[in-house]
N, C-alpha and C positions, 0 to 999 in steps of 0.2 A: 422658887423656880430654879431647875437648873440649868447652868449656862452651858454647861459643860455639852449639853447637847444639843445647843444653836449653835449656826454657823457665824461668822464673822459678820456678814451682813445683816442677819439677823438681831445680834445684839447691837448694831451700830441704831439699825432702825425702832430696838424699844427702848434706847438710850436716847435719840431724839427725842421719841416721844413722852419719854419720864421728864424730859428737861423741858418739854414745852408744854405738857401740862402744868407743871411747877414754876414755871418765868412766865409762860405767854410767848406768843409767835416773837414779840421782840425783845423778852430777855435772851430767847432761845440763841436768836442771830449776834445780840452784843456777845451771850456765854461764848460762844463759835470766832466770835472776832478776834478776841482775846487769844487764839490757837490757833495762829497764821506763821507755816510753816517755814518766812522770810526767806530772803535770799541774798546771794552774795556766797563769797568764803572767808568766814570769823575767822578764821587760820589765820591766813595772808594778810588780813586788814589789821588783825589785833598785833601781826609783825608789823607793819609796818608804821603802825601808830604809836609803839612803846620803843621798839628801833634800839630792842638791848637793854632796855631800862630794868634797873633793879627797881625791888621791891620797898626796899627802903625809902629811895627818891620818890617811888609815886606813894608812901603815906604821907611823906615828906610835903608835899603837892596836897594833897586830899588836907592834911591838918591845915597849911597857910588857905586853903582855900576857904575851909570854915569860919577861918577868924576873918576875911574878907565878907564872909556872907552874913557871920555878925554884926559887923559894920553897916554896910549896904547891901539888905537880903537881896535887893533886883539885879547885885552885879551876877549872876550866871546870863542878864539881857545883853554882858558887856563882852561875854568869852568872843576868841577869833572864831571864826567858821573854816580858817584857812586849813588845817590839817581836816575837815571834814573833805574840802574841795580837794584835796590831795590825795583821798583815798582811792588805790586803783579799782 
């Protein structure tokens, strides 16, 4: 087939349809859910949640974190929520 001379909505509509033949009406919608196009702006938020941080400090963080979760895999139940609440 070529695509090259369908229109945009045209291949959106034999693309659903190839993925719903292939998954079924509800692989179709979980495929689809998976591609949610969020909101917010990662910009602003990702400032103001590292707030300057080098990249060293957050492997720094990421390695002590793993040996934490070696210990007790279910401390990520123990992180604060506090900078989540803070996000503007």
């Amino acid at each position: 087939m070529n695509t090259k001379k369908l229109t945009p909505t045209a291949i959106r509509k034999l693309g659903i349809a190839a993925i719903t033949k292939e998954l079924g009406p509800a692989g179709m919608i979980h495929f689809f859910e998976q591609y949610e196009l969020g909101y917010g702006d990662y910009t602003k938020e990702r400032e103001f949640i590292l707030q300057g941080e080098e990249v060293e400090s957050i492997v720094k963080k990421i390695k002590e974190r793993r040996k934490q979760d070696q210990i007790n895999p279910f401390s990520f139940l123990l992180c604060s929520l506090e900078t989540l609440e803070t996000v503007p």
